[in-house]
C-alpha positions in Angstrom: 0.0 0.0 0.0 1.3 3.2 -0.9 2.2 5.3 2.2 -0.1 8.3 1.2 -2.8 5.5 1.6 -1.4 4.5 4.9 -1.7 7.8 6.3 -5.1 9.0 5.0 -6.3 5.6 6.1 -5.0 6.1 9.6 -6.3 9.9 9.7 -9.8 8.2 8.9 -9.8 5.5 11.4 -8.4 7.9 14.1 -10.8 10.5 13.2 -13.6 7.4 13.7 -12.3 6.4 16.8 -13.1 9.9 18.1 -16.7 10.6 16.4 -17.7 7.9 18.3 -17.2 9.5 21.7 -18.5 12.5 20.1 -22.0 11.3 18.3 -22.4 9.7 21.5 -21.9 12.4 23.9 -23.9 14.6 21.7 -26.8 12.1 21.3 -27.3 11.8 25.2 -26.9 15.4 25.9 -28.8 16.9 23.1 -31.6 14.3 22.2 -34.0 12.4 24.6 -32.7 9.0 23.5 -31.9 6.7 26.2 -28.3 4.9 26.4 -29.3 1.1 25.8 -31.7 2.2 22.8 -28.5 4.1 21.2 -26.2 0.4 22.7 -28.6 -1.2 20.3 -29.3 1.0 17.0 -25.8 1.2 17.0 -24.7 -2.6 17.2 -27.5 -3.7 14.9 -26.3 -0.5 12.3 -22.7 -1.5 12.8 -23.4 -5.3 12.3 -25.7 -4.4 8.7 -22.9 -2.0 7.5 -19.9 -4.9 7.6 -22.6 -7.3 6.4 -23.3 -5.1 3.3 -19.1 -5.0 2.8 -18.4 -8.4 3.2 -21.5 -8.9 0.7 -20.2 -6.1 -1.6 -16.9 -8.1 -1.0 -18.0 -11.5 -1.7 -17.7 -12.9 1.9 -19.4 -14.2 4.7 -18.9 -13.6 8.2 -17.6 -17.4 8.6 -14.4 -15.8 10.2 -13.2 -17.0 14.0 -16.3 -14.8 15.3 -17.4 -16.4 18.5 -19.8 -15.8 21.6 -17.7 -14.6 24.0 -15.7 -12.2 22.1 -19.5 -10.9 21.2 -20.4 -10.3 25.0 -17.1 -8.4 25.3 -17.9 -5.9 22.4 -21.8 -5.8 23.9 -19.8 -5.2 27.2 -18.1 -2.3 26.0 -20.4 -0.9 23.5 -23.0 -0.7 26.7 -21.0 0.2 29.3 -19.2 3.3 26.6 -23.0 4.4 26.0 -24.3 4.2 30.0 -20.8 6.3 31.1 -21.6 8.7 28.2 -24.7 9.8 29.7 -22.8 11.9 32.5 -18.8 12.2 30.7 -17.7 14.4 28.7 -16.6 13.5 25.8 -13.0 14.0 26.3 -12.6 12.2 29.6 -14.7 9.5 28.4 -12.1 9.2 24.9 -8.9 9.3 28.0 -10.8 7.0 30.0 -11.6 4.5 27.1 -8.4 4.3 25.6 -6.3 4.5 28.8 -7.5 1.8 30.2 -7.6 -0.2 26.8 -3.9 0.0 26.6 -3.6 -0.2 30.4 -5.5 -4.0 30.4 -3.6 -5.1 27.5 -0.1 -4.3 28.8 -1.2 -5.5 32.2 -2.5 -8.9 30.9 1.4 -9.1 29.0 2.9 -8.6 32.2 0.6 -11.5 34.1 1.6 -13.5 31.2 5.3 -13.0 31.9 6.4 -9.9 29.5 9.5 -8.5 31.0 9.2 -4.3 31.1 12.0 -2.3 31.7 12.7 0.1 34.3 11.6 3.0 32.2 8.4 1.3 31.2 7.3 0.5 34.5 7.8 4.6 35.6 5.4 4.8 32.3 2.8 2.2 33.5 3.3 3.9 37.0 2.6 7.1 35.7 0.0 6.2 33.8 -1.9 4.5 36.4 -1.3 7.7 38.2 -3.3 9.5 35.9 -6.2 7.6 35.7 -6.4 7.6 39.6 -6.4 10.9 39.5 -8.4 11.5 36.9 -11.4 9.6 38.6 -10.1 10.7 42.4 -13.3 12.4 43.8 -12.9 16.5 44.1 -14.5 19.7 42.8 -13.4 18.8 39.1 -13.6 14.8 38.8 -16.0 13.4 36.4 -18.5 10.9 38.6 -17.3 8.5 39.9 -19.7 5.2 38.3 -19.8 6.6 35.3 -15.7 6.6 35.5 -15.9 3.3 36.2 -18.5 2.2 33.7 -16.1 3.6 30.7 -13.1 1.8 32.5 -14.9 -1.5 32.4 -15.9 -0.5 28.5 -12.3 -0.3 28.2 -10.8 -3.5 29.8 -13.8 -4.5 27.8 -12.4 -3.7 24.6 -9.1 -4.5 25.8 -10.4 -8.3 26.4 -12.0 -8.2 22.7 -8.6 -7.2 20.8 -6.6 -9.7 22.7 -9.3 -12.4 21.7 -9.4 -11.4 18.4 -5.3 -11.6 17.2 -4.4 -13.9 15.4 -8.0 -14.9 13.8 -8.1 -14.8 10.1 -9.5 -11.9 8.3 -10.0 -9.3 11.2 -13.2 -7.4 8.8 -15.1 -10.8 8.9 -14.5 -11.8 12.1 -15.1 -8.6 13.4 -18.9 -8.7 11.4 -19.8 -11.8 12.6 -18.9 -10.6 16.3 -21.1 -8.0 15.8 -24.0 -10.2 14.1 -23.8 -11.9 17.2 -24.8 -8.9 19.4 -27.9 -8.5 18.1 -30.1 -10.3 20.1 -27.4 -9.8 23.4 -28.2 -6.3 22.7 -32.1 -6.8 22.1 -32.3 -8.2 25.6 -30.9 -5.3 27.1 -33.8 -3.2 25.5 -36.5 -5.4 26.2 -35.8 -5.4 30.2 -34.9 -1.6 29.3 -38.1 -1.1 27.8 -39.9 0.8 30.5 -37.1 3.3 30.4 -37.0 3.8 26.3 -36.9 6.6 24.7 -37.1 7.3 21.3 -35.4 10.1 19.2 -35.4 11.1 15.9 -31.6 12.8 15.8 -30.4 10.3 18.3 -31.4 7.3 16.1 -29.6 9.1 13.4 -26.7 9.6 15.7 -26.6 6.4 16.7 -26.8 4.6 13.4 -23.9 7.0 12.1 -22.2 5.6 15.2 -22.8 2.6 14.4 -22.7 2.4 10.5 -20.0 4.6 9.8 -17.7 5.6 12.9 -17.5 2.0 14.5 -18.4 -0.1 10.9 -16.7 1.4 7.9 -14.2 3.0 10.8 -13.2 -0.5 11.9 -12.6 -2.2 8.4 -10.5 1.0 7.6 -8.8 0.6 10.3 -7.7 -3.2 10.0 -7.3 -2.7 6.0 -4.4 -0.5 7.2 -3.0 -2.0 10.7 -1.0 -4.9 8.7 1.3 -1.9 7.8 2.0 -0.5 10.3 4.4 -1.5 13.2 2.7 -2.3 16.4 4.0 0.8 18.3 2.9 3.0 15.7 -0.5 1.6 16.0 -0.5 2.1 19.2 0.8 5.8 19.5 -1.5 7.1 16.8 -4.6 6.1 19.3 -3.4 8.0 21.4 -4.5 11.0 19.7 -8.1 10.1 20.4 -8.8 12.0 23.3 -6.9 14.8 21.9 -9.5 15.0 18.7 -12.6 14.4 21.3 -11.5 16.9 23.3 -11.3 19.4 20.4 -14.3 18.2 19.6 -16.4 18.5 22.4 -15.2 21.9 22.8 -16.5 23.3 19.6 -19.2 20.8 19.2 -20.7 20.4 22.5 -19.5 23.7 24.8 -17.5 21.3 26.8 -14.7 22.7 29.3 -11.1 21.5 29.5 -10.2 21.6 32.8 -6.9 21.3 34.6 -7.7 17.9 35.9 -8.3 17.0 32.5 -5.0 18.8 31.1 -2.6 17.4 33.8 -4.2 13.7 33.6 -3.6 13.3 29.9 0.0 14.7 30.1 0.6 11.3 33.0 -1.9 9.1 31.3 -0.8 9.5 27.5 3.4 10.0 28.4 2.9 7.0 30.5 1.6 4.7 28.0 3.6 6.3 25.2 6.9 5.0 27.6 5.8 1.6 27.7 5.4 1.6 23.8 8.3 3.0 23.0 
């Protein structure tokens, strides 16, 4: 692949990455639609979307798909919604993809991975952050819904370490989230007195779905083959960067010092264990 592609493709899967904090941030705060209707619109819109690409592809979704690696998306797709409802968008995007890259290096170093001393001051200091981040005060984001977007993380985390190593990534990926439908259906049925319907946030949710976690996904495994792990790695970084700058404009949101100081410990820290 030409390296022009490599970098537009990256650009476009980053900049996925981060509408998805943002459409869903700015379907629960702007629109009356209810977190596990938005879990759902968006699953079943992300599962149709790769269905229609592996169709347009001439493929099924007969890759390594398999139940449990489906809960764990459902896990973090639901929890990522149910944390939005009181996040911002930025600390939701730190949260997520801190303690994405915090689970999988921890679940390297339970497996025996050797870290140096520099890369333990990085996990240090990136645990740090996140303490920090969450530690109640004046400017801490609540508490449950900090944990609720941690446990979408590790969530996530549990997903991408399932899912090395099986076959084509786009069709395993669309049969994992076939298999979410009806997990997800069953969280709106015993959500069902709590529904709420929204024109914009159905829209929201099924560009969510359909575009920023679908096509953004396939993008973004059409274009990890080339590059090296820890550029993969650091470019996701930039996530809560974008939502940040994002919720700013789009939403009114604030950036705090909390915020400011957090990222700098969480982000460097991680970025030292890469590297």
């Amino acid at each position: 692949m030409p390296k022009i592609n490599i970098a537009v493709f990256t650009a476009i899967a980053i900049l996925a990455f981060a509408g998805n904090s943002l459409l869903c941030r700015l379907a629960l705060k702007t629109t009356s639609i209810d977190a596990a209707t938005f879990t759902s619109v968006r699953l079943i819109s992300a599962a149709v979307a790769l269905w229609l690409l592996l169709r347009f592809r001439d493929q099924t979704t007969s890759g390594a798909s398999s139940w449990p690696s489906a809960f764990a998306l459902f896990a973090y797709a639901a929890g990522f919604s149910f944390a939005y409802i009181n996040l911002t968008a930025a600390t939701g995007a730190l949260l997520l993809f801190g303690s994405v890259q915090l689970s999988m290096i921890s679940y390297g170093l339970w497996r025996g991975e050797r870290m140096s001393v520099l890369q333990i001051v990085g996990l240090a200091c990136a645990f740090g952050g996140l303490i920090a981040l969450v530690f109640p005060g004046l400017a801490a984001p609540p508490l449950l819904n900090s944990i609720m977007m941690i446990g979408a993380g590790c969530a996530w985390g549990i997903y991408s370490l399932r899912g090395r190593g099986t076959g084509d990534p786009t069709m395993t990926t669309a049969g994992n989230f076939l298999r979410t439908v009806p997990i997800t259906l069953v969280l709106s049925m015993f959500w069902f007195s709590y529904a709420m319907i929204d024109g914009r946030g159905v829209l929201n949710a099924i560009a969510s779905g359909a575009i920023t976690s679908g096509i953004g996904y396939a993008v973004w495994y059409k274009v990890l083959p080339f590059l090296k792990a820890t550029h993969a790695a650091t470019v996701q970084l930039s996530v809560p960067v974008i939502a940040a700058a994002g919720g700013m404009f789009l939403l009114g949101e604030p950036l705090t010092l909390r915020f400011i100081f957090s990222s700098i410990a969480i982000l460097s820290g991680i970025a030292l264990v890469i590297f």
